[in-house]
Each structure stands twice: as C-alpha cells, then as structure tokens.
N, C-alpha and C positions, 0 to 999 in steps of 0.2 A: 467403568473405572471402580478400583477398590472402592477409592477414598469416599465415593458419593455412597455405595452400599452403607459403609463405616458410620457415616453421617450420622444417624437415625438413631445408633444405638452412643453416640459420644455428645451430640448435640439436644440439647432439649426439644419435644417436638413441635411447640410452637416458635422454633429457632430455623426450625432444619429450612425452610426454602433461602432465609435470608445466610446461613451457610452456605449450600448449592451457589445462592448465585455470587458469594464473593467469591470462592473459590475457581465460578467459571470466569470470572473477571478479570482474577490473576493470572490464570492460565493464558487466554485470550491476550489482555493485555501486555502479557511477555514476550507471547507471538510475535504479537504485532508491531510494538515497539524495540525489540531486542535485534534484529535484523538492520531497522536503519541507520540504530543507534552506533553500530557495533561492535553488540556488546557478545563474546563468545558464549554458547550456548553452559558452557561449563560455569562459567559465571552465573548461571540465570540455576541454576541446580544448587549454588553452592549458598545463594539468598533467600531460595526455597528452603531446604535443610536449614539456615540458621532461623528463617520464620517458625518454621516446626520448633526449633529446639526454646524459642522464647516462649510458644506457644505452651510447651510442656512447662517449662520452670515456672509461668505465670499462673497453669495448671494447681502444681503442686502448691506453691503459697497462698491461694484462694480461700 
C-alpha cells in the first residue's frame, strides 16, 4: 500500500510502527465491523476522507 511506504517520510521514525499499526487497525477494524453493522462501504470511504481531512487541518495549526 502507498499509504505505509508514505509513512516513513510523513511520520517521525521512532513513530512509524505505532502508525503502521493504527492504520492497520482501522482498516481491519472497518472490515470487520462495517458488514454486520450495515454500514455501506461508501460510508466507511467517506469517515476515512473526513479522518484525513482533520488529519491535515490539525497538521497545518501544529
């Protein structure tokens, strides 16, 4: 996956495993819970992108 190459150069490196693994957490997580929930996969894209977008803006005011 990109996002885990990307890691390494956006995360500090005594950060990067504790990244990798929330990130596989969420993934994982959404899996697994988003099917019994059901919750449509489009939803589960559109929680992602707004994580990213808080992600960025809490980014930028840092």
């Amino acid at each position: 996956m990109v996002e885990r190459a990307a890691l390494p150069r956006v995360v500090p490196a005594s950060c990067v495993p504790t990244a990798i693994a929330h990130n596989e957490a969420r993934s994982r997580g959404s899996s697994w819970a988003g099917p019994p929930l059901g919750v449509d996969r489009a939803l589960l894209f559109l929680v992602d992108g707004i994580s990213y977008l808080i992600a960025a803006v809490s980014l930028i005011f840092d």
